[in-house]
C-alpha positions in Angstrom: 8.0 15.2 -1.9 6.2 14.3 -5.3 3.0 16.8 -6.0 0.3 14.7 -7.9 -2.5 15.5 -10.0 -5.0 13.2 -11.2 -8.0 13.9 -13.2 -11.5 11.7 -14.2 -10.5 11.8 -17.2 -7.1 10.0 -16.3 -8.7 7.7 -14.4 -11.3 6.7 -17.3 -8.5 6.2 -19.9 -6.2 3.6 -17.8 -9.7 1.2 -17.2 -10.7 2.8 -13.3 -13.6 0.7 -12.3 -16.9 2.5 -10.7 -16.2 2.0 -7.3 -12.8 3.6 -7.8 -14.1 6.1 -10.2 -16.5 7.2 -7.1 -14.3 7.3 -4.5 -12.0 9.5 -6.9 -15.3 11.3 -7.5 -15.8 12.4 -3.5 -12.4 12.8 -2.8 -12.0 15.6 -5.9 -15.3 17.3 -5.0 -13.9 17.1 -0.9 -10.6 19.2 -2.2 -11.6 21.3 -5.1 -14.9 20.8 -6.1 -14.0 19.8 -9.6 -12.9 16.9 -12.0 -9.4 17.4 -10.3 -7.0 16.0 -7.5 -4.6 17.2 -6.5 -1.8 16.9 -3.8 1.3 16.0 -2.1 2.4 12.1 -2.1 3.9 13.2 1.5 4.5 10.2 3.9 1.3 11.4 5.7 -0.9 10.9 2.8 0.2 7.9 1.9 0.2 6.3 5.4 -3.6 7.9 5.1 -3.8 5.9 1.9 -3.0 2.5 3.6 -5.4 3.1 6.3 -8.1 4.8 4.6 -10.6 1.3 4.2 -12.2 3.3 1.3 -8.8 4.0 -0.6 -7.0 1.7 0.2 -8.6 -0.8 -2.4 -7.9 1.4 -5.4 -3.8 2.4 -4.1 -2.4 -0.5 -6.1 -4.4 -0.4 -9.4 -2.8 3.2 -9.5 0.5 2.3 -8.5 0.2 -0.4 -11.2 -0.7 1.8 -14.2 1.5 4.1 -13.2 -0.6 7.6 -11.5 1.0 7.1 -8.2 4.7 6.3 -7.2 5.8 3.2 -5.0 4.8 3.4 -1.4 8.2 4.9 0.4 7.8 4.6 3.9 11.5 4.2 5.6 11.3 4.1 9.5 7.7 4.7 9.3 5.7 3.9 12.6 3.0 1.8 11.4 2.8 -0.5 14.9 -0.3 -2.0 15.1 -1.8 -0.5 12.0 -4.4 -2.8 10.1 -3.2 -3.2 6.5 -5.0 -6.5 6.5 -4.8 -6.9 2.3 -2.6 -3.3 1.6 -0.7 -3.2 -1.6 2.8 -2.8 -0.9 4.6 -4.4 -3.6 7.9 -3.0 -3.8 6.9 -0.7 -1.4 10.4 0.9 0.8 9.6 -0.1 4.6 13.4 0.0 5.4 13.8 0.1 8.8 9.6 0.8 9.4 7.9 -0.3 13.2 5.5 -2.7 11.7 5.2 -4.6 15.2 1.3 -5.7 15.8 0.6 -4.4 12.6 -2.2 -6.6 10.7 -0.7 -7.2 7.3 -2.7 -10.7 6.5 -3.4 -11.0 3.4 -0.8 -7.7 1.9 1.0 -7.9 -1.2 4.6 -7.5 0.3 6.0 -9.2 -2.8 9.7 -7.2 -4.0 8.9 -5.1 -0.8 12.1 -3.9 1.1 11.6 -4.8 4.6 15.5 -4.9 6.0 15.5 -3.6 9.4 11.8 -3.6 9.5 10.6 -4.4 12.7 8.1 -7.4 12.2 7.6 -8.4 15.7 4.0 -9.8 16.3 3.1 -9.1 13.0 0.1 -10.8 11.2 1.8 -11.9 8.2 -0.4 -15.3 7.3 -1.8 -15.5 3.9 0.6 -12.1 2.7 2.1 -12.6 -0.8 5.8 -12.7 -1.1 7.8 -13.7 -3.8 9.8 -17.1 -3.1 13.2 -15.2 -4.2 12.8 -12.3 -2.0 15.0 -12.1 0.9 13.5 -14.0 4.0 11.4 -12.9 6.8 12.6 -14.7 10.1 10.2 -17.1 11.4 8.1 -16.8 8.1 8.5 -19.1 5.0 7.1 -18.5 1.5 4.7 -21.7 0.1 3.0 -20.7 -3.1 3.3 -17.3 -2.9 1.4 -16.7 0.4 3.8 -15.9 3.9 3.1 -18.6 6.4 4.4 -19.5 10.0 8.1 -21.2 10.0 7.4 -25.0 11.6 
């Protein structure tokens, strides 16, 4: 488990736009009532980070400069969860129940998704890179997952 603490300040010097800088805003004041967040990057809270419509926006910009870790979600149940447009590039998802999940629209590009169970999946319009390894019944046409012919 990876403990995390994130500050306004923080989030002000790597560019955080408003609407992130207010969600970070009721989240802190939520916890601790202060300029400060913290807690633990458990697979709970980050499964809550995917879900949460509010957070979920902001997940990748912070993965992407850095102030929070990869998603790691091995053998995660996630059946029939709606990450319609999640950030999960090279995101872990060995071996996670994705079955009905909504992922149209998801950055799944350099995500690890052997033994991932994909069955009924949304994938349309999902980003994949054309060199990572194949989703069966999917092919990769400009970037964007679409349905094998």
């Amino acid at each position: 488990m990876i403990h995390i603490e994130l500050t306004r300040a923080e989030l002000l010097a790597a560019g955080a736009d408003c609407d992130g800088l207010s969600v970070f805003d009721s989240l802190a004041l939520a916890s601790w009532g202060g300029d400060r967040l913290r807690y633990d990057w458990t697979e709970d809270r980050q499964i809550w980070a995917l879900l949460c419509v509010d957070v979920r926006p902001h997940v990748g910009w912070l993965i992407d400069v850095g102030l929070l870790p990869r998603i790691v979600l091995p053998r995660a149940d996630l059946s029939g969860a709606d990450l319609s447009g999640a950030y999960l590039t090279g995101a872990y998802l060995t071996g996670a129940n994705l079955s009905r999940a909504n992922l149209r629209d998801a950055d799944l590009s350099g995500a690890d998704l052997s033994g991932a169970d994909l069955r009924w999946a949304d994938l349309r319009w999902a980003y994949r890179y054309s060199d990572d390894p194949p989703i069966p019944g999917w092919t990769v046409a400009d970037c964007r997952l679409q349905r094998s012919a």
